[in-house]
TISEMAR-895301 format. One line per field, with one value per residue (C-alpha): residue number from 1; residue in one letter; x, z, y negated. Coordinates in pm, 1 decimal. Example, Ala and Ser with C-alpha at 12.3 -4.5 7.8 and 13.67 -1.06 7.14 Angstrom:
2
n <- [1:2]
res <- [A:S]
px <- [1230.0:1367.0]
pz <- [780.0:714.0]
py <- [450.0:106.0]
# end
This chain:
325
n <- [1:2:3:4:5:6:7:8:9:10:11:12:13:14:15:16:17:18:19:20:21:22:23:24:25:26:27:28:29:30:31:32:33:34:35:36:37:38:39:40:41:42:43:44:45:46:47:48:49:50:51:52:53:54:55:56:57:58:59:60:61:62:63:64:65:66:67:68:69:70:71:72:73:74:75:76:77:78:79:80:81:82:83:84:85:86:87:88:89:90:91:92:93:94:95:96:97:98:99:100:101:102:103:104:105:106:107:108:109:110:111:112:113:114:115:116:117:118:119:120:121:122:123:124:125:126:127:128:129:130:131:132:133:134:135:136:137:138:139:140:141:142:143:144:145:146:147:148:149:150:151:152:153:154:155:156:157:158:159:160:161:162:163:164:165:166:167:168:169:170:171:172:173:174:175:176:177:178:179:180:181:182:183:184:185:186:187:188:189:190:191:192:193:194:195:196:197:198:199:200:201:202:203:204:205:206:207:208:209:210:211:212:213:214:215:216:217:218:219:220:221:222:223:224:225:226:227:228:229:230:231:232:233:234:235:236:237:238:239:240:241:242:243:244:245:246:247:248:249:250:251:252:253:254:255:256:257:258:259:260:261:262:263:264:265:266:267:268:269:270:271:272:273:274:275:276:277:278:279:280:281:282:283:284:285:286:287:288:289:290:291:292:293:294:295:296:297:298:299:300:301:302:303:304:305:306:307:308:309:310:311:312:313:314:315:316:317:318:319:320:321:322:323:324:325]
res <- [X:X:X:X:X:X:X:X:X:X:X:X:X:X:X:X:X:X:X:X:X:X:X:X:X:X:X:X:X:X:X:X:X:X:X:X:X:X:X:X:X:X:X:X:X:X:X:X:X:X:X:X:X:X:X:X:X:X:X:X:X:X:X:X:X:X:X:X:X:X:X:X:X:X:X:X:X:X:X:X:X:X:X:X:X:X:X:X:X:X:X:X:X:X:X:X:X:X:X:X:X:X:X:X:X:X:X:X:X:X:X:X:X:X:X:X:X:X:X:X:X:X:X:X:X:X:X:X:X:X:X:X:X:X:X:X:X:X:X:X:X:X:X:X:X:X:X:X:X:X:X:X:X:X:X:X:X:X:X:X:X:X:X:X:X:X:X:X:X:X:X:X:X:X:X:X:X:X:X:X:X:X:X:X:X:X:X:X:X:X:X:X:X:X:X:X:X:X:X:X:X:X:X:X:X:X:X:X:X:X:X:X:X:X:X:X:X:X:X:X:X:X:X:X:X:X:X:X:X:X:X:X:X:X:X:X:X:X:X:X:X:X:X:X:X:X:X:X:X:X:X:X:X:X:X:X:X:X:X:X:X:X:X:X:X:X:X:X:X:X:X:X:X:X:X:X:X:X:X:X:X:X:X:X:X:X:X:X:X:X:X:X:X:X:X:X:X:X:X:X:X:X:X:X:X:X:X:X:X:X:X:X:X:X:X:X:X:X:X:X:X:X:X:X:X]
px <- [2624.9:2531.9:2223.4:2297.5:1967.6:1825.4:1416.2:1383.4:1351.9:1589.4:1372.7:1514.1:1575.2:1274.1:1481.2:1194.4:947.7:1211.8:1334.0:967.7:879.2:1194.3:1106.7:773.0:799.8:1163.2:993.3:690.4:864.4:1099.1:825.5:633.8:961.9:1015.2:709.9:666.5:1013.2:886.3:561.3:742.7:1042.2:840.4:504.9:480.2:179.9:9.8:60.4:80.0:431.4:546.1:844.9:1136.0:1304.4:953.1:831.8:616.8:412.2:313.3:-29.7:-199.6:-15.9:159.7:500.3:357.2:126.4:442.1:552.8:914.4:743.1:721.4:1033.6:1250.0:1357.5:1271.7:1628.6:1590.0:1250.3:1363.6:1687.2:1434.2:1232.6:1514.3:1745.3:1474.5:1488.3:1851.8:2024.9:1643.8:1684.9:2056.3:1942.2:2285.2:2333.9:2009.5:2055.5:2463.3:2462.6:2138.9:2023.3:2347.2:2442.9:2152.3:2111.0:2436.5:2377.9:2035.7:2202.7:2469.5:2162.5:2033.5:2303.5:2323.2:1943.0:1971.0:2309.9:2121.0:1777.3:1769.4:1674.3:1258.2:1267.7:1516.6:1344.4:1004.0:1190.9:1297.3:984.8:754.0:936.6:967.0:585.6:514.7:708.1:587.3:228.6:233.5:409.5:230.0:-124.4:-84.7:119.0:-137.3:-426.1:-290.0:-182.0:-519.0:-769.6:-1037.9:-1015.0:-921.8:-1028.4:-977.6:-796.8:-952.8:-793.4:-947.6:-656.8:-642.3:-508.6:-332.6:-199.4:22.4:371.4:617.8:941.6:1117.6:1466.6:1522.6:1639.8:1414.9:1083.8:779.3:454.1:529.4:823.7:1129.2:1349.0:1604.2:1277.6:1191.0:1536.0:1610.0:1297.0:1425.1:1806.9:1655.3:1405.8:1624.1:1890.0:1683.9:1465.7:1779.5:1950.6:1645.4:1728.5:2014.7:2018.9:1697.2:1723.1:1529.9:1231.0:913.4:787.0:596.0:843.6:1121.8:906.5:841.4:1216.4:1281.1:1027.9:1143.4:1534.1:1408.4:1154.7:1446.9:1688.6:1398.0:1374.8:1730.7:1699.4:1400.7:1482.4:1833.6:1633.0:1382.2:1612.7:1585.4:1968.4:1872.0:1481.0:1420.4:1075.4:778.1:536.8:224.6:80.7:-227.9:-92.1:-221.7:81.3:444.6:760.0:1077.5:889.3:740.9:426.0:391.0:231.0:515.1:745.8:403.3:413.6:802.4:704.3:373.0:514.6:831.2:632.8:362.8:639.1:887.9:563.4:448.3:839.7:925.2:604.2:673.5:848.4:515.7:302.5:511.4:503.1:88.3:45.6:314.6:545.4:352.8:16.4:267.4:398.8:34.3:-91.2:248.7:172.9:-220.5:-128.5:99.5:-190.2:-454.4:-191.4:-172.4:-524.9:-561.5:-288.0:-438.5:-774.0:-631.3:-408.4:-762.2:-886.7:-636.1:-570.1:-939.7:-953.7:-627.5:-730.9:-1067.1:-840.3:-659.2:-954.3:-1126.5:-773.1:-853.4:-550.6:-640.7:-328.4:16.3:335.0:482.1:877.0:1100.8:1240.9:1550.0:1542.6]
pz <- [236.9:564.7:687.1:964.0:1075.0:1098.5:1169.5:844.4:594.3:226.1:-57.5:-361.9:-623.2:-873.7:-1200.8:-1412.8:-1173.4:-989.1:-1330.7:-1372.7:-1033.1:-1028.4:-1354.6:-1269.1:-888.8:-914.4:-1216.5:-1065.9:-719.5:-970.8:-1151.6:-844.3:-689.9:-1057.8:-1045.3:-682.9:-682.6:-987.6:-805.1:-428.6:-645.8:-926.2:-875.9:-497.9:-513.3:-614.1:-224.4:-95.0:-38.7:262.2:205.2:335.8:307.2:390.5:683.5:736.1:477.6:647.3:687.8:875.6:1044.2:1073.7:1243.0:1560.7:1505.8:1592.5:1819.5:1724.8:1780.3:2135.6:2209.9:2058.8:2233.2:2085.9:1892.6:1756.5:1596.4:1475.2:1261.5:1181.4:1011.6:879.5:722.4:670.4:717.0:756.3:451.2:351.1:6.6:-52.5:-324.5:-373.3:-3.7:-21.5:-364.9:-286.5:96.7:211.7:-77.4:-182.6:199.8:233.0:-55.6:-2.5:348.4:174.4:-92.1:179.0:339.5:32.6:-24.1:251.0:247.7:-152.6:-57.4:263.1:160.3:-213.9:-441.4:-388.5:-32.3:-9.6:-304.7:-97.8:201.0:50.5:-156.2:77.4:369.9:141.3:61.8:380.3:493.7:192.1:242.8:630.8:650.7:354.1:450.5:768.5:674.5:385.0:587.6:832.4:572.2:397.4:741.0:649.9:928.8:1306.9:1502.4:1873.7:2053.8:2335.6:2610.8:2441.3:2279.2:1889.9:1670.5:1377.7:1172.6:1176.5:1049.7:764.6:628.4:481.9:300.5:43.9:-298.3:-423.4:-255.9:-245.2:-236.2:49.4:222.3:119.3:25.3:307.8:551.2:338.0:243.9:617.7:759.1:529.3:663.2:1033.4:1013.4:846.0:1104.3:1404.3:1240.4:1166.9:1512.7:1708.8:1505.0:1621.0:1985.5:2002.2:1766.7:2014.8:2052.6:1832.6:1557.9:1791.4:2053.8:1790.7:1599.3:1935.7:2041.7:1668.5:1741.0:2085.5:1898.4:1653.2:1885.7:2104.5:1817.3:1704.5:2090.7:2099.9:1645.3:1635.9:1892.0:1733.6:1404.4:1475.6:1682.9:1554.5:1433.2:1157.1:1123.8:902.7:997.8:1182.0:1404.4:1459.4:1731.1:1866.2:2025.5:2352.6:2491.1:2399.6:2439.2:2418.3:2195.8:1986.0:1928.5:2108.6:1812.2:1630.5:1856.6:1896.4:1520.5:1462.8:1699.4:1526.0:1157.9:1234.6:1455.1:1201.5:874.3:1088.7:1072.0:737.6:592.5:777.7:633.2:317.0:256.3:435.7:207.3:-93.4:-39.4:49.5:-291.4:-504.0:-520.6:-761.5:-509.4:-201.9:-316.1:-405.9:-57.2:106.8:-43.4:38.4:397.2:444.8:256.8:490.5:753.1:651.5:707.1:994.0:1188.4:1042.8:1202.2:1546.1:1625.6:1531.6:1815.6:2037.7:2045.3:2148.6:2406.9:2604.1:2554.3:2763.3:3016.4:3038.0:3083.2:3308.1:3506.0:3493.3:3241.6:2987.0:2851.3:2720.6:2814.5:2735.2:2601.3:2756.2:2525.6:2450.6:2461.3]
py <- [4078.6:4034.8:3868.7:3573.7:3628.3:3983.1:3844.1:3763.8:4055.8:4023.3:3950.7:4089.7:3874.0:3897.0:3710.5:3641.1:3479.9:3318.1:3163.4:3043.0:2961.3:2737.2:2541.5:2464.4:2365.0:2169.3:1992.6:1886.9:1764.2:1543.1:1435.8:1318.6:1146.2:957.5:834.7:733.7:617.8:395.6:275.4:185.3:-9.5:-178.4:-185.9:-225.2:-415.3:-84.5:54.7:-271.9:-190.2:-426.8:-665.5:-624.2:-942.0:-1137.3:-1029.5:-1352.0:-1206.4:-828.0:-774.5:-449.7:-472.6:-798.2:-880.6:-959.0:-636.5:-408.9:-235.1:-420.9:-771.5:-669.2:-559.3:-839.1:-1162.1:-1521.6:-1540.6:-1202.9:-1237.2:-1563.5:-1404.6:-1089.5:-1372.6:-1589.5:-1254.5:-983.2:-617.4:-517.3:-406.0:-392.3:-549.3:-334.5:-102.0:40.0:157.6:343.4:507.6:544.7:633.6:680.8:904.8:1103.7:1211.0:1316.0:1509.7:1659.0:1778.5:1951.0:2101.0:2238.9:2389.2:2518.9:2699.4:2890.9:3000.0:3091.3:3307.4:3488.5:3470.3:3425.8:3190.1:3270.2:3203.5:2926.5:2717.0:2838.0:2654.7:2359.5:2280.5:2390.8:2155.8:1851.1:1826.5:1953.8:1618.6:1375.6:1436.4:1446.7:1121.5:966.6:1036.4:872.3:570.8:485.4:579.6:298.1:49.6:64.3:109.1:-148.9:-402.2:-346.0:-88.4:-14.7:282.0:501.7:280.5:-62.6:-181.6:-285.4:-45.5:-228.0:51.6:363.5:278.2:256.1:339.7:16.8:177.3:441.7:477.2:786.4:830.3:1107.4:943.6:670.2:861.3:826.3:1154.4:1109.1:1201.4:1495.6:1617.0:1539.1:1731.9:2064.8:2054.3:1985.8:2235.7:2505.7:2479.8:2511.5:2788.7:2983.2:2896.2:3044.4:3328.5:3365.0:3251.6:3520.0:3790.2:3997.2:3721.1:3754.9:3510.7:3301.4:3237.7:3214.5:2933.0:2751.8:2760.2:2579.0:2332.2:2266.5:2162.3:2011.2:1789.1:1740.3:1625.5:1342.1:1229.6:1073.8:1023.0:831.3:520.6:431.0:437.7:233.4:7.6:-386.2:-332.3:-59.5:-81.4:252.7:226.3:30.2:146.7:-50.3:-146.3:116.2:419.3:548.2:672.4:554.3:777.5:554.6:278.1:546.4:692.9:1011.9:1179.9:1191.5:1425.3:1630.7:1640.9:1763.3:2035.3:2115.3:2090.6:2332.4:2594.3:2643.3:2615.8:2881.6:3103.5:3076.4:3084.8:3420.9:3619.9:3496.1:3883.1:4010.0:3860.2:3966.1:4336.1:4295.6:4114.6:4054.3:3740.6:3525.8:3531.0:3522.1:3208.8:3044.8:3155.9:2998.9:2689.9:2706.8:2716.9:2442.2:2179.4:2342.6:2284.0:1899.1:1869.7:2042.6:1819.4:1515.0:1635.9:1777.1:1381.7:1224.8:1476.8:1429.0:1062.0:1059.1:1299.2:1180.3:791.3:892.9:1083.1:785.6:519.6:791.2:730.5:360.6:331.8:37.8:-50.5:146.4:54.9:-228.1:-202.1:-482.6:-724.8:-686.9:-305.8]
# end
């Protein structure tokens, strides 16, 4: 067997913690996604779950608290209002389409990484990229939906919220799996192209190069998404600095979240020979929620420190999208 990509070292297959390991972490993730799944569907009331097919009844933010308000013409908010979210309410799709192809294009990726890398370090992969997703995205969309009240940005403007995602059929926290399952078969692919592209490169440039696709792919993915035709998610009105009608912060964030996961994924076999697989797996996951924290932290930073560059550049308003756009 030959190993596509020669910077990561071959962890042998250890059968009885693998077994265990397997058991207990695929378990818990489906528990977590049976019960969230449960929550966002039946009980969205509980996470003040917005509505897709009543949009006259959003609060924090509100319709005309989006970014989307501002970029839609009079007819278009008018059918937004009239039809809802599209294919918003359509169950089926999401569960059927939404859900299964992306499942299936995980499970392709899977695969691969449990026939090169073995079953440790591609369950390690998936896991460990799936809450490293769920939480990410969850923290800050319910730390938006349930900021007491309006605050203001550096540059003086409201900020109304963070943003949502209004389809899916299964869902982790308040992301839906497609983002997780998405975010593993995305970040797998550019970690293991950088590998190959630059065998010769060290960890650290490798990682960046995978960051730099993967930020790359989400520059031209995120737009269409959040385009009034398909509406997979909402930003809210607030950010200091727009990048094609979305928030900076989250292209920062793809880079961020594959950079540091390519780093803590590759000395995964490091770790392992310095203290055995069990404590190399419990430190792997230790990182990545320290990680969470520390990105949720360093945006909070940031958002401050360029919004005062900004006003100090006598900038006191982002830019506006057209409508229409």
């Amino acid at each position: 067997m030959t190993d596509p990509s020669p910077t990561v070292a071959f962890a042998p297959p250890d059968p009885s913690f693998d077994k265990r390991f397997g058991w207990i972490a695929f378990g818990l993730l489906f528990l977590v996604i049976l019960v969230s799944t449960y929550v966002h569907h039946l009980e969205p009331q509980l996470l003040k779950v917005p509505d897709n097919t009543d949009i006259a009844s959003w609060t924090n933010p509100t319709f005309e608290q989006t970014v989307l308000y501002d970029r839609l013409t009079d007819d278009a908010k008018a059918k937004l209002l009239s039809e809802g979210v599209p294919q918003g309410d359509d169950l089926l799709f999401q569960f059927l389409v939404m859900d299964l192809f992306t499942v299936l294009l995980g499970w392709i990726c899977f695969r691969h990484a449990n026939k090169y890398f073995g079953f440790w370090m591609a369950s390690c992969f998936l896991i460990g990229s799936f809450v490293f997703t769920g939480l990410e995205e969850s923290m800050w969309i319910l730390l938006g939906r349930f900021q007491p009240g309006t605050t203001s940005s550096p540059v003086g403007e409201p900020v109304y919220g963070t943003y949502w995602f209004t389809k899916g059929g299964f869902w982790f926290l308040e992301t839906p799996i497609t983002a997780c399952i998405g975010w593993f078969f995305l970040a797998y692919s550019c970690v293991l192209v950088a590998g190959k592209v630059f065998p010769n490169m060290g960890l650290t440039g490798r990682a960046t190069v995978g960051g730099l696709i993967a930020m790359g792919i989400d520059l031209w993915m995120d737009p269409i998404a959040t385009s009034p035709e398909l509406m997979n998610w909402v930003w809210a009105k607030g950010d200091v600095l727009l990048i094609l009608g979305i928030p900076h912060t989250n292209f920062v964030g793809w880079f961020l979240l594959i950079f540091l996961f390519a780093i803590f994924w590759e000395n995964l076999p490091r770790f392992e020979q310095r203290w055995g697989r069990a404590k190399a797996t419990a430190l792997f996951y230790a990182m990545i929620f320290g990680t969470e924290i520390a990105i949720l932290l360093f945006f909070v930073v940031w958002i401050q420190i360029l919004g005062n560059l900004f006003s100090l550049a006598g900038i006191d308003h982002t830019v506006a999208i057209p409508k229409g756009w």
